[in-house]
N, C-alpha and C positions, 0 to 999 in steps of 0.2 A: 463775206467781205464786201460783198456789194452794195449790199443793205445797207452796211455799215455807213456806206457814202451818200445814201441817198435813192438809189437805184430798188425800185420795188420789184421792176420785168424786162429781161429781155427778149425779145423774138424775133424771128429775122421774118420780115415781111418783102413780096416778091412784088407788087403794085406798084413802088414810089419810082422804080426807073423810068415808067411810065410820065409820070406825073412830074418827076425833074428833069425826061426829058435826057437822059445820060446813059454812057455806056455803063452806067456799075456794077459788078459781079453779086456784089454782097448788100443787103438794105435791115437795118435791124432798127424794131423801134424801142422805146423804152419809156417805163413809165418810172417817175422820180416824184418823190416825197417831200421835196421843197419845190416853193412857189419860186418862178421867175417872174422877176421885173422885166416888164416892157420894154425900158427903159436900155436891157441890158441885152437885146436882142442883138443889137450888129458887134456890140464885143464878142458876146459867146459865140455868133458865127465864124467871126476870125478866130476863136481858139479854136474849134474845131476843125478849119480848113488847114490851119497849121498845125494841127495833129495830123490830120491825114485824110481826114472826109473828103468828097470830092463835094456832096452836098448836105443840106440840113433845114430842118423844118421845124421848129415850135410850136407846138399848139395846146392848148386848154379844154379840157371837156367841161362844156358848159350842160345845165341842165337849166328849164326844164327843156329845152330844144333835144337835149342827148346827139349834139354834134360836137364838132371839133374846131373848135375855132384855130385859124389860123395866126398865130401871134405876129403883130407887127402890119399885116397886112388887111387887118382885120376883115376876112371874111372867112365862109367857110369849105374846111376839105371838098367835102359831096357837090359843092361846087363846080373844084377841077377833077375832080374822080370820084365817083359814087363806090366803083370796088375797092381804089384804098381806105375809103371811109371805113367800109365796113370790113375789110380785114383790121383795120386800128380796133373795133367795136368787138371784134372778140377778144383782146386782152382779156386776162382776168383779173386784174388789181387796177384795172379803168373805173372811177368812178366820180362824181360830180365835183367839179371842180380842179381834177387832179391834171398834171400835168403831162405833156409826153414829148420826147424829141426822138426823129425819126433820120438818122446818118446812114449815109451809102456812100461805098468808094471800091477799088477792086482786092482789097485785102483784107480777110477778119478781124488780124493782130492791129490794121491800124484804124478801121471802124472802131473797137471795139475801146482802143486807146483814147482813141479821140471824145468817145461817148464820156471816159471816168474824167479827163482832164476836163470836158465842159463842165460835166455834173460837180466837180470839185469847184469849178468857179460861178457858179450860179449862187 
């Protein structure tokens, strides 16, 4: 069903409470099969925060660097954190150019909501 919408990977990654800086219980990241516009970054954040996220992160695997760029803010993850970098870098369906949005909040049911509503408005 997830596929379906877009969502290639989910995993919950423990590093971004760090990196946002938040109380969050839960941090999962996900890699998605359609492209995000730039453009459409501070919407999909509000859809998310009003799903339920507490935070949320954009970014693009670029090659040949094989980092993560930060969307919007253009710079990169390993920047502010070298170990989320590379736990995003084990995903398994990361690959050049592919997408990833990383939400954290303190409840599964509404990380996990707030991930399909963004991915459905992207």
């Amino acid at each position: 069903m997830l596929r379906d919408l877009g969502i290639d990977e989910i995993k919950e990654v423990t590093k971004f409470s760090q990196v946002f800086k938040c109380e969050c219980r839960r941090c999962y990241a996900s890699v998605i099969s359609r492209s995000i516009n730039e453009d459409s970054i501070i919407r999909l954040r509000d859809i998310a925060i009003k799903n339920g996220s507490d935070a949320v992160l954009f970014l693009k695997y670029v090659c040949p660097q094989n980092r993560f760029l930060i969307l919007k803010l253009n710079n990169y993850l390993d920047e502010l954190s070298q170990e989320a970098s590379m736990e995003l870098s084990k995903l398994d369906s990361i690959s050049c150019n592919k997408y990833a949005i990383v939400l954290c909040g303190n409840e599964n049911y509404q990380v996990i909501r707030s991930l399909i509503n963004t991915v459905i408005n992207v």
